[in-house]
ROROLUM-793689 format. One record per residue (C-alpha): x, y, z; residue number from 1; residue in three letters. Coordinates in nm, 3 decimals. Layout:
<atoms>
+---------+---------+---------+------+------+
:       x :       y :       z : resi : resn :
+---------+---------+---------+------+------+
:       X :       Y :       Z :  NUM :  ALA :
...
+---------+---------+---------+------+------+
</atoms>
This chain:
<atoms>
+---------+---------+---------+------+------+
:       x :       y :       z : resi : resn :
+---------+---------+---------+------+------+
:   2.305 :   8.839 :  11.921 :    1 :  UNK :
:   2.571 :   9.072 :  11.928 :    2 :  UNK :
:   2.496 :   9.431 :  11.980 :    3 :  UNK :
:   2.770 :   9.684 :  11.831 :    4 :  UNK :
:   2.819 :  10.044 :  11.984 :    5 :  UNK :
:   2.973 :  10.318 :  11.728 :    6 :  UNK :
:   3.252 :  10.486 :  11.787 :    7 :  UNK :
:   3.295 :  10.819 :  11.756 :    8 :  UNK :
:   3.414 :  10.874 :  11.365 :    9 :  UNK :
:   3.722 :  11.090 :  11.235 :   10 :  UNK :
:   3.745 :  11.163 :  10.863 :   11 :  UNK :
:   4.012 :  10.878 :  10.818 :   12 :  UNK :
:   3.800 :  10.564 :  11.059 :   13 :  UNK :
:   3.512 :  10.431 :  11.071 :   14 :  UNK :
:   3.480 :  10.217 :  11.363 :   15 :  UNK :
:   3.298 :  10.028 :  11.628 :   16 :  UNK :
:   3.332 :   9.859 :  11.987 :   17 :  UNK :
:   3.138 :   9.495 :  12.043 :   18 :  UNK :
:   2.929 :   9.526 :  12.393 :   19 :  UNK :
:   3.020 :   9.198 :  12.496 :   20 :  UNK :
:   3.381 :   9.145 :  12.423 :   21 :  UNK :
:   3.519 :   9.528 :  12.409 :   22 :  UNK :
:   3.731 :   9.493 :  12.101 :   23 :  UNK :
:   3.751 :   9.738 :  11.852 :   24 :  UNK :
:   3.622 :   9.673 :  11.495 :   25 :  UNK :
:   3.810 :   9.915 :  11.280 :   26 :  UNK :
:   3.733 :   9.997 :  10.956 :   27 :  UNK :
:   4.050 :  10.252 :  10.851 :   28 :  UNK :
:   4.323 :  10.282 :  10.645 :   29 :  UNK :
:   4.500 :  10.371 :  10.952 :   30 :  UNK :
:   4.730 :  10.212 :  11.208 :   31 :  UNK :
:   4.515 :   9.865 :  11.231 :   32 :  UNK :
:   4.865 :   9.648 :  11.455 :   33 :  UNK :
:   4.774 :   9.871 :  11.748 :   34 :  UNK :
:   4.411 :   9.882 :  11.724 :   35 :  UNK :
:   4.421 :   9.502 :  11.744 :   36 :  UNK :
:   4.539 :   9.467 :  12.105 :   37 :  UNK :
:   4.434 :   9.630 :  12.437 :   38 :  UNK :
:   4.618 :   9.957 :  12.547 :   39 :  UNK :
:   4.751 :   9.818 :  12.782 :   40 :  UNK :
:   4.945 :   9.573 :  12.588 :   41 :  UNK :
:   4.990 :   9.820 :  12.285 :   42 :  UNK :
:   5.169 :  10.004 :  12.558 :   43 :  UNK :
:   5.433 :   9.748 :  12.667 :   44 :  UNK :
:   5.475 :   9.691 :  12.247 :   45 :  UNK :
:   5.558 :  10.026 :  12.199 :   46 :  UNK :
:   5.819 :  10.065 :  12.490 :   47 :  UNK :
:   6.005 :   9.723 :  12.440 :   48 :  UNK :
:   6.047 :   9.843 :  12.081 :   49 :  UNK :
:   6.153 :  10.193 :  12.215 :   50 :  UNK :
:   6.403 :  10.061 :  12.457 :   51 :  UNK :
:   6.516 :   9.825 :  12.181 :   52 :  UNK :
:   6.587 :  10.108 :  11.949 :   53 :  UNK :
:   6.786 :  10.296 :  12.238 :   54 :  UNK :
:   7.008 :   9.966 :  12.284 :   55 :  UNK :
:   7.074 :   9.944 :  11.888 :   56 :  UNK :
:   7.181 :  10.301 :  11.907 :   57 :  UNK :
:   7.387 :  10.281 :  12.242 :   58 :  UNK :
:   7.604 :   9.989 :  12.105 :   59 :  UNK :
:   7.676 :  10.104 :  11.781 :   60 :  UNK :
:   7.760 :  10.451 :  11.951 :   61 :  UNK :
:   7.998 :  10.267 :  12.184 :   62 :  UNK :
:   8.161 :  10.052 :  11.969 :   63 :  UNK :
:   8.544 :  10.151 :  11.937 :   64 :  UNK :
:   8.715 :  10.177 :  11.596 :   65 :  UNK :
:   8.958 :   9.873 :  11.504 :   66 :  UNK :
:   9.298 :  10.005 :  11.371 :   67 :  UNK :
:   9.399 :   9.832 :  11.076 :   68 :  UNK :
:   9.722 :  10.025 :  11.022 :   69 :  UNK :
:   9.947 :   9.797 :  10.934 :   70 :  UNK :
:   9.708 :   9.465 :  10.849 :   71 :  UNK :
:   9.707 :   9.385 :  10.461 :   72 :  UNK :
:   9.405 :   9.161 :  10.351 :   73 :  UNK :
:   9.570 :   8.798 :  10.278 :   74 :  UNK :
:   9.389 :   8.769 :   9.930 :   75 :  UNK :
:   9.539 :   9.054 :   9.822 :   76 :  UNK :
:   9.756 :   8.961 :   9.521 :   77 :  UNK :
:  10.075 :   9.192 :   9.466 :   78 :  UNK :
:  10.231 :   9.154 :   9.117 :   79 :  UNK :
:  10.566 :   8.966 :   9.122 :   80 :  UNK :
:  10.869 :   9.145 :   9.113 :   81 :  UNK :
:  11.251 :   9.008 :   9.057 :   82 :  UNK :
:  11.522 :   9.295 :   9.124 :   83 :  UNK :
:  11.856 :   9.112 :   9.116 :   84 :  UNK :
:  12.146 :   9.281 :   9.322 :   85 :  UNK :
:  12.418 :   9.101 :   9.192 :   86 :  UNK :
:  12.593 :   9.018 :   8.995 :   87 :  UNK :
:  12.563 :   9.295 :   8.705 :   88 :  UNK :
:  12.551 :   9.195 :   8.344 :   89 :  UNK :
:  12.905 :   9.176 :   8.173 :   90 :  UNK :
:  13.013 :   9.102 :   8.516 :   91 :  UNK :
:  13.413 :   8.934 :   8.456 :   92 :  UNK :
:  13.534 :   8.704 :   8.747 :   93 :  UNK :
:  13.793 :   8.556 :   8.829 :   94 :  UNK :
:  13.636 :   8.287 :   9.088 :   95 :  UNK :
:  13.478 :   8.034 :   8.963 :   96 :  UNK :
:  13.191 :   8.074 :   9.222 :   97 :  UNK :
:  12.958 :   8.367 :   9.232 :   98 :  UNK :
:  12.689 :   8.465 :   9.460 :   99 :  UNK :
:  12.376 :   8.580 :   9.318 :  100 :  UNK :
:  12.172 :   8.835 :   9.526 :  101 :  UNK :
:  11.829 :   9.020 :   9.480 :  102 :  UNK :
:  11.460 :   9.046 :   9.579 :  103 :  UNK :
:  11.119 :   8.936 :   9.479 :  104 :  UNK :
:  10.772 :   8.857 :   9.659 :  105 :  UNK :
:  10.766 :   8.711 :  10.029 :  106 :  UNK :
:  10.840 :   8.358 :  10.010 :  107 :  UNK :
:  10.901 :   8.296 :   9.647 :  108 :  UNK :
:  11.106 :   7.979 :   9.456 :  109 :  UNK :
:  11.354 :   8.136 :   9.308 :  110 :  UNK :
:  11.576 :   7.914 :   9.066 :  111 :  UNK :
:  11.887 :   8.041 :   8.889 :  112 :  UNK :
:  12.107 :   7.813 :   8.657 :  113 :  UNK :
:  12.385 :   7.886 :   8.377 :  114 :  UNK :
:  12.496 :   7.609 :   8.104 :  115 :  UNK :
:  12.685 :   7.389 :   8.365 :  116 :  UNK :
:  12.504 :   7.473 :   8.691 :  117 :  UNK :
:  12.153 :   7.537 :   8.874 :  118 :  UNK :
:  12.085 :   7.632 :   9.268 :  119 :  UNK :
:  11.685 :   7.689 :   9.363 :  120 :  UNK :
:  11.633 :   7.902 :   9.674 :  121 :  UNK :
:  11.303 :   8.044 :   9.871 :  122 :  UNK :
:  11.316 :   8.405 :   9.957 :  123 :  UNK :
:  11.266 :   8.550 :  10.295 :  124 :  UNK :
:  10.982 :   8.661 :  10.502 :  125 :  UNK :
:  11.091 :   9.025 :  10.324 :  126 :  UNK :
:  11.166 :   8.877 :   9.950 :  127 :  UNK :
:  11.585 :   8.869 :   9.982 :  128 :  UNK :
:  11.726 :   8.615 :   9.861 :  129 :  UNK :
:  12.102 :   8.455 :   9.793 :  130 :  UNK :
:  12.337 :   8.165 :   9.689 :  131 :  UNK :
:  12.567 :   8.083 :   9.481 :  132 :  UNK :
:  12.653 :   7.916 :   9.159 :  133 :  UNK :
:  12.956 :   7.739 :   8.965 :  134 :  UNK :
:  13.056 :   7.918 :   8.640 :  135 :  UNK :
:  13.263 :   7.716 :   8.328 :  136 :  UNK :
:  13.522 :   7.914 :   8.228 :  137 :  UNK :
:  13.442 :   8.183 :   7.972 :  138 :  UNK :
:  13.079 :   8.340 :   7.898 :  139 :  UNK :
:  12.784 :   8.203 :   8.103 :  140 :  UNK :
:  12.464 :   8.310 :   8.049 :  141 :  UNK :
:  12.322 :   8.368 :   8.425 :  142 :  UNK :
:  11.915 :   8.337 :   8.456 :  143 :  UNK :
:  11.698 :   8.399 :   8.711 :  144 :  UNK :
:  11.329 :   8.304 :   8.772 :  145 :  UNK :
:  11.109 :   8.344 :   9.040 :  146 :  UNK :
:  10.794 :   8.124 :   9.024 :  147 :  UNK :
:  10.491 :   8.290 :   9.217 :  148 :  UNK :
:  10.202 :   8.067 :   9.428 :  149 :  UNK :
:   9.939 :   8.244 :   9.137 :  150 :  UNK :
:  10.181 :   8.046 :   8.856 :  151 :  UNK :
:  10.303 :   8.402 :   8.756 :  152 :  UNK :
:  10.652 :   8.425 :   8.634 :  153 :  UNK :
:  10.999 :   8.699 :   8.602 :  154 :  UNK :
:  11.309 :   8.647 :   8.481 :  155 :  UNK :
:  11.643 :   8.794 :   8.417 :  156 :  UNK :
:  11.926 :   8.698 :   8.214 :  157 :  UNK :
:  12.289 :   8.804 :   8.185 :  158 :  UNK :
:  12.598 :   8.729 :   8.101 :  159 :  UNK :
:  12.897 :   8.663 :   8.327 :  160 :  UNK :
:  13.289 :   8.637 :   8.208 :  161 :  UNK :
:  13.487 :   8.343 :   8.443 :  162 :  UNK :
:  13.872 :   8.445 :   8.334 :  163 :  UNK :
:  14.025 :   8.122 :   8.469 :  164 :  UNK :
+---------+---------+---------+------+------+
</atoms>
């Protein structure tokens, strides 16, 4: 048989030591993790969580700042654009070879084509892009498209006078 020793009580515990194996039998609302393991070993708890804590706060203190200036996230989707350059609508020629000039998105198909012609092109790693068509002689009605990778579309059409 067991005898139990009582420990002296605080409002908030109300507990008691076992003679025989010296562990605390505690009765309180209070902090029961601690009261459950020797002081010495509630000691060594206490300062490897401590020390832990300290390291948590030393690396995020010493943790330099990455500089994104400059870096654009790759899912970021920009709207498609189509500027053309040239030629201007109600442009008259007298070649029967024009170049068509403009710019768009980064690596875009861009197709233009009249009644009697058609050229396809890709623009540049900073969305130029030229080439040239054959005209028929009298109006041709120029158009351009560029074709995005989302399946988005622009398009421009003018008309172009070849005086043969």
């Amino acid at each position: 048989m067991t005898e139990e020793q009582t420990v002296p009580q605080t409002p908030e515990t109300k507990d008691s030591v076992n003679e025989n194996t010296g562990q605390v039998l505690s009765q309180s609302s209070g902090n029961l993790f601690l009261k459950k393991f020797p002081p010495k070993i509630s000691f060594f708890i206490l300062l490897a969580f401590s020390l832990g804590i300290v390291a948590l706060m030393f690396t995020k203190s010493t943790t330099s700042p990455v500089d994104l200036t400059g870096i654009r996230p790759e899912n970021t989707v920009q709207p498609l654009t189509l500027n053309l350059e040239s030629p201007a609508d109600e442009t008259i020629v007298v070649s029967d070879r024009i170049t068509v000039k403009g710019k768009t998105l980064p690596k875009t198909t861009v197709v233009f084509y009249t009644d009697s012609d058609a050229n396809s092109i890709e623009s540049d790693a900073s969305g130029y892009f030229e080439g040239t068509i054959n005209l028929s002689s009298g109006i041709n009605t120029l158009t351009v498209e560029a074709f995005a990778d989302n399946g988005e579309e622009k398009s421009i059409s003018l008309d172009i006078v070849y005086d043969s």
